[in-house]
KOLSE-263217 format. One record per residue (C-alpha): x, y, z. Coordinates in steps of 0.05 Angstrom, whole numbers, plus 5000, padded with zeros to 4 digits. Example, Ala and Ser with C-alpha at 12.3 -4.5 7.8 and 13.67 -1.06 7.14 Angstrom:
% KOLSE-263217
524649105156/527349795143/
END
This chain:
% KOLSE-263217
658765485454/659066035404/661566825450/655167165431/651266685459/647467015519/645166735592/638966465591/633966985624/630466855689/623966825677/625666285616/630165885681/622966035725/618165645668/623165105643/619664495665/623963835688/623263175647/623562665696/621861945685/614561725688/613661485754/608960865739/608760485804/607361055848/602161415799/598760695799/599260715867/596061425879/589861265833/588260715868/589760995933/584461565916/578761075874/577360555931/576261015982/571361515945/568560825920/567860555986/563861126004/559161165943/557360355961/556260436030/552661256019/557361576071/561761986017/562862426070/568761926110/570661666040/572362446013/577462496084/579761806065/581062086001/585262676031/589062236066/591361816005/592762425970/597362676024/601362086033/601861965959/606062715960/610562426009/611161785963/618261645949/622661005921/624760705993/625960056029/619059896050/620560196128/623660766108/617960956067/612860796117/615961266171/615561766121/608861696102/607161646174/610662246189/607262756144/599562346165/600562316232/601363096224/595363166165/590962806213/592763226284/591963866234/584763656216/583563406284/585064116310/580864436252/575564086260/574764146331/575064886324/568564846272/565364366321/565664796368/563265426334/570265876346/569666506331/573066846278/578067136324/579266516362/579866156290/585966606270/588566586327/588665896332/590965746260/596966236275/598765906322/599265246286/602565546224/607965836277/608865116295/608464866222/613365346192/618865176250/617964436243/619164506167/625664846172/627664196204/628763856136/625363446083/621562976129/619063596169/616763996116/612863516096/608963426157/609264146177/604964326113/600563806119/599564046189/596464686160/593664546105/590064026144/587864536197/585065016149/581464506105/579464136172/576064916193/572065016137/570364356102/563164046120/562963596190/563262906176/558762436223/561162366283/566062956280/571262636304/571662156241/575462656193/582262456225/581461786238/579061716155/585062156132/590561656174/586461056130/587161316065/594461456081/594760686105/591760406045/598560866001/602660526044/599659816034/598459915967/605959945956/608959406005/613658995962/610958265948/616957965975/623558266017/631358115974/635558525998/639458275926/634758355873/634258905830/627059135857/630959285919/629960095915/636560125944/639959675892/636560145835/639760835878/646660425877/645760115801/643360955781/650461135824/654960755771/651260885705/653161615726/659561455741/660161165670/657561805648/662862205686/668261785664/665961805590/665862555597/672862695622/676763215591/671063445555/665764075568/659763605594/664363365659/662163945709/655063785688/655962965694/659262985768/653663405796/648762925764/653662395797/652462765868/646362835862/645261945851/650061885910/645262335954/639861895938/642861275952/645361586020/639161776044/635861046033/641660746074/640360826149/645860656201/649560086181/649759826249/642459726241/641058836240/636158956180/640659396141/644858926095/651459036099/654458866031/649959376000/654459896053/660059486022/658159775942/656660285968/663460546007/666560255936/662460705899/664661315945/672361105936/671261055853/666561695857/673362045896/678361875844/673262035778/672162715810/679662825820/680962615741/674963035727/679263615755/685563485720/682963425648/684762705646/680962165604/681461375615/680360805557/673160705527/673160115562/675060315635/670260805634/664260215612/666059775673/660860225717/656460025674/657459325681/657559525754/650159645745/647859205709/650258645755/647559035811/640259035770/640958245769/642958155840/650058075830/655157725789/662357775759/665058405731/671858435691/676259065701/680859105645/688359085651/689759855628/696860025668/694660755694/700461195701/697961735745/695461665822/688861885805/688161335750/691060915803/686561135856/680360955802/682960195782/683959965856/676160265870/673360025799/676159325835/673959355902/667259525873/667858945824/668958475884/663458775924/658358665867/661257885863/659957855931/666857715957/670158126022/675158686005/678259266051/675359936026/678560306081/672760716093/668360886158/660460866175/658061426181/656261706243/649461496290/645062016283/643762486340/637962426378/637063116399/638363416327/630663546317/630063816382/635464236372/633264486294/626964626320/629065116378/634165446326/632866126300/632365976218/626565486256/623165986290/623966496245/621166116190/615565986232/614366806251/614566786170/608766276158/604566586221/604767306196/602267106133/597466626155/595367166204/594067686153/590667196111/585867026166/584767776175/583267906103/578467336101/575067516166/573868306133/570867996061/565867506055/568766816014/565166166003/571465796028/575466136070/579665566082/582065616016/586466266029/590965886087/591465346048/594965685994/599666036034/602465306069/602565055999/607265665973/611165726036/613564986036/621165136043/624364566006/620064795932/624465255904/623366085906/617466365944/616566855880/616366335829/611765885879/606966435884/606166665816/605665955795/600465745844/596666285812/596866105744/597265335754/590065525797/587365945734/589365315690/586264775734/579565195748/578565185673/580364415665/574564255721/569964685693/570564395619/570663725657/564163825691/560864135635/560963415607/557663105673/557863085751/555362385759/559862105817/562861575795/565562055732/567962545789/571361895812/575861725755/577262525744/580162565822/583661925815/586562025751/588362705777/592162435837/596462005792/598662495754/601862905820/607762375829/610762625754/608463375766/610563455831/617663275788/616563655734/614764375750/611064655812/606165025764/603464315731/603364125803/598364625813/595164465753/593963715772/592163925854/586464475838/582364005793/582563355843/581163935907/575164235869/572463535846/573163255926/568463835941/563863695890/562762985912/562363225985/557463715969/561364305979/561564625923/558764765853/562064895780/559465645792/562965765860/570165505823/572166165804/571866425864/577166025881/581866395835/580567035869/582866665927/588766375902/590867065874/589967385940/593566815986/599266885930/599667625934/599867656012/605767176006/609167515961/607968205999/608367936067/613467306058/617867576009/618068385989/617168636057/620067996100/627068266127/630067526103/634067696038/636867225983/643867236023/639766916077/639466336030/644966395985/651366656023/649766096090/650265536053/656665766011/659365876090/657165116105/660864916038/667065276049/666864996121/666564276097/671364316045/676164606094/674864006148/675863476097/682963816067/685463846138/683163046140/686663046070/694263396093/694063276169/692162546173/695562176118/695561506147/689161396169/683861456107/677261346141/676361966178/676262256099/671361886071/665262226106/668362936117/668862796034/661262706037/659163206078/664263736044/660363445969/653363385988/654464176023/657364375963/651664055924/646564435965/650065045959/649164965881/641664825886/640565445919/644565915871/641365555813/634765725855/636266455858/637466445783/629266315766/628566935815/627767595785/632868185808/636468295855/636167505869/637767265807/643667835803/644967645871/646266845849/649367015786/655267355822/656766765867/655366335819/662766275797/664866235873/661265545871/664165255814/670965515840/668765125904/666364445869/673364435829/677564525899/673163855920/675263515861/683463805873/682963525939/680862905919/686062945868/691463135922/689062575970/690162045911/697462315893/698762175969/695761635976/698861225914/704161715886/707861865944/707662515950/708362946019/703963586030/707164236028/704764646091/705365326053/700265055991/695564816049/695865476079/694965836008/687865385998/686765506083/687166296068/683166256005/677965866034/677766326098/677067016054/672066646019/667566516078/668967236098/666667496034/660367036046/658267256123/659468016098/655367916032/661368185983/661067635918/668067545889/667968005822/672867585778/671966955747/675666405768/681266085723/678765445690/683264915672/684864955598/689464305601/691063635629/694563785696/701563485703/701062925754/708463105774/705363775802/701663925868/693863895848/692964285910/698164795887/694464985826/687765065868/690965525911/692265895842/685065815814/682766095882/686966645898/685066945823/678066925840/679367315898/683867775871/681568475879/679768925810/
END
């Protein structure tokens, strides 16, 4: 990279769009999910329980993901069990005729309950949306006959998604096995990391690395689980051991052969065909971590034959039942959800002062834009906005052409396939694919008309600019709210797995999931600065100054994973005044993050190959200690 080239601005990091794959299965799988029930209800002439149906597919298709078949129906029964309770509650309100008063109060109430649930996680932000957005739409949308039947019709339509996408048959070894494809995706990125060693693209292939490895742990539920096979934990512990030593070669600037690094790709092609033999070539490594990576590229070879091998790694721990319970009554819970009920409470205030066609439509918007696991409230907000503008003008060009109801059919199903690669891509051409299937649902309900679309921008606009007044200028949460937390969390798991790393040298197991934890925090700490960056100032200053505090932190992961393979297969003892050097370092650090002062120097970046004979955690305490040496 050339020294005059410049950092890319923020508003060009806000509208770069993601290329993922094209998601074919699930986008198949959301157009049907959409077409039979809205033709179900054209054939039989009650449209009315086919357009909830048609809700209800659309809301499980945005919690549509590439799981074993249980995992992804508690998930999709998770977020319609709370779509369906949200329209049950608004559209007992309507049938009772609540007042305008008792209406806000009522849906303040339930976004105070939907914005603490989603705080809880993925899973709960999911449903805690959907709980709103259901309520609101649920409020305002035309009765159904009996009443009653909106709910029951939204759980169906999310039934048929979930159908739709059971797998024909259950092999736990083939490669349609989602979890087979999260572990074959885990070693073509380790091929990647290892082809990139020593060279400029590294940083940028282990994240992508982390990133796989996150996705593979969250389809892999307790091992001790009967259902849950365990030689797939077996590849996948190998993986973890393999991922440890790449990461600590990653750090010390040290390449392997061509053909080393293309046995994780062999890795994953077996894994595609449901096993087989993979040769690991005879290369004599002469450092620990190259030691470390040719016992794991063989344990992972004998994994993927299907023979037993020690790993020397643990499960990882039950999960708590009380953990929910607990997030829930925590305070970034509750006061996410004061955050979601002021602004749904001004909201309902504004729309109880000014007459609108679809007052729903303003609540709506704000659960959509305050879903805490999309990315910056700013960016949501002003995208919302435009993607509205955008998809307004697509429907109206659309029904220009003609509003027979079958053609209104296609349009919302082809629209509802396209959310599985938007929702991917950019949360703009999410909004763009969203507004045009909403606005054609109300059309074949009756609801609406190509003249009262516009109208819809105005509400858009206003729901955005009450979140971004309300939720984000004058809410007392700051960026370091976001930011500076999770670089605490980081610095506090990367300090629990070096004390596993120096303190308890003979028994390896207790590392392997302090490793995780300590990788997938410093992962999320990542996401959120590279969040902060789309964000205008002071956020995106505010992330740009820490930014070089995280990538200080990721290399320290990959020196103690270095350190813990030059113990582990060169011998060597740990020096109690280094581990105090990284101990302090990391402590000041955390400091500096609770009392919101970013380091101001850049850290030192390895310029060459570290010398095995060395302490890797030696020359981390060095890398550290410059960053947070005062000017």
């Amino acid at each position: 990279m050339p020294p005059s080239s410049k950092p890319t601005p923020w508003w060009a990091r806000a509208v770069r769009p993601a290329r993922p794959p094209l998601p074919l299965a699930p986008m198949a799988r959301a157009a049907l999910g959409m077409a039979v029930p809205l033709t179900a209800g054209l054939l039989t002439h009650r449209l009315d329980l086919g357009v909830f149906a048609g809700l209800g597919a659309m809301h499980a298709t945005m919690n549509d993901r590439a799981e074993p078949a249980k995992q992804r129906a508690a998930r999709i029964a998770t977020a319609a069990l709370a779509s369906a309770f949200g329209m049950l509650i608004g559209t007992g309100l309507q049938h009772v005729h609540a007042s305008a008063a008792v209406l806000g109060c009522a849906l303040t109430l339930t976004a105070f309950a939907s914005g603490a649930l989603s705080a809880t996680g993925p899973r709960g932000s999911a449903a805690g949306m959907l709980l709103l957005v259901s309520a609101a739409l649920g409020s305002g949308m035309p009765l159904p006959h009996p009443w009653w039947a909106a709910a029951p019709m939204v759980l169906a339509g999310a039934v048929l998604v979930v159908v739709l996408g059971l797998p024909v048959k259950a092999d736990h070894r083939s490669g349609s096995d989602p979890r087979n494809r999260a572990l074959a995706a885990v070693y073509e990125a380790l091929g990647r990391t290892l082809a990139d060693l020593g060279t400029p693209q590294g940083a940028a292939s282990r994240q992508a690395l982390t990133a796989r490895l996150n996705q593979l742990q969250d389809l892999l539920p307790d091992p001790a689980h009967r259902t849950n096979p365990q030689a797939l934990h077996r590849m996948y512990e190998a993986a973890l051991a393999a991922t440890e030593a790449a990461t600590g070669l990653l750090w010390a600037w040290r390449p392997v052969l061509p053909e080393v690094a293309e046995v994780p790709n062999r890795l994953a092609q077996a894994v595609r065909r449901g096993g087989g033999e993979v040769a690991v070539p005879d290369w004599r490594p002469d450092t620990p971590a190259r030691q470390a990576l040719d016992v794991a590229l063989r344990a992972a070879a004998d994994t993927v034959a299907g023979r037993p091998t020690r790993i020397g790694t643990a499960p990882a721990p039950p999960p708590d039942p009380w953990r929910l319970r607990a997030r829930l009554l925590s305070r970034p819970s509750v006061r996410y959800g004061l955050r979601v009920a002021l602004c749904i409470a001004v909201g309902e205030a504004v729309t109880a002062n000014y007459p609108l066609s679809k007052s729903y439509w303003v609540p709506m918007t704000i659960a959509f834009v305050l879903k805490p696991d999309l990315g910056s409230v700013f960016l949501r907000a002003v995208s919302r906005a435009i993607g509205t503008v955008l998809g307004v003008v697509v429907t109206a060009a659309l029904l220009s052409l003609t509003t027979n109801h079958w053609a209104l059919t296609a349009m919302a199903a082809l629209c509802v396939a396209l959310l599985p690669y938007a929702t991917a891509a950019h949360y703009g051409l999410n909004t763009v694919a969203v507004t045009p299937m909403a606005l054609v649902l109300l059309q074949l309900g009756g609801q609406s008309s190509p003249a009262e679309f516009w109208p819809r921008v105005l509400d858009t606009v206003l729901a955005s600019a009450v979140v971004l007044l309300f939720g984000y200028l004058l809410w007392p949460e700051r960026p370091r709210h976001r930011i500076e937390p999770r670089l605490v969390t980081a610095t506090t798991a990367l300090r629990a797995y070096l004390d596993a790393t120096t303190r308890n040298t003979r028994n390896s197991q207790a590392q392997v999931w302090l490793r995780r934890t300590a990788y997938r925090s410093l992962a999320d700490a990542r996401q959120e600065v590279q969040r902060g960056l789309a964000e205008p100032p002071p956020t995106g200053q505010l992330a740009e100054q820490w930014l070089p505090a995280t990538a200080a932190l990721e290399r320290l992961g990959g020196a103690v994973a270095a350190f813990a393979a030059q113990i582990r297969y060169g011998g060597r003892v740990p020096d109690p005044a280094e581990t105090d050097r990284v101990r302090r370092a990391l402590d000041e650090l955390t400091a500096a993050a609770r009392e919101h002062r970013p380091p101001t120097r850049p850290a030192a970046r390895p310029t060459a190959p570290h010398d095995p004979a060395l302490s890797a955690l030696g020359r981390a305490a060095d890398e550290l200690e410059i960053l947070l040496k005062e000017q």
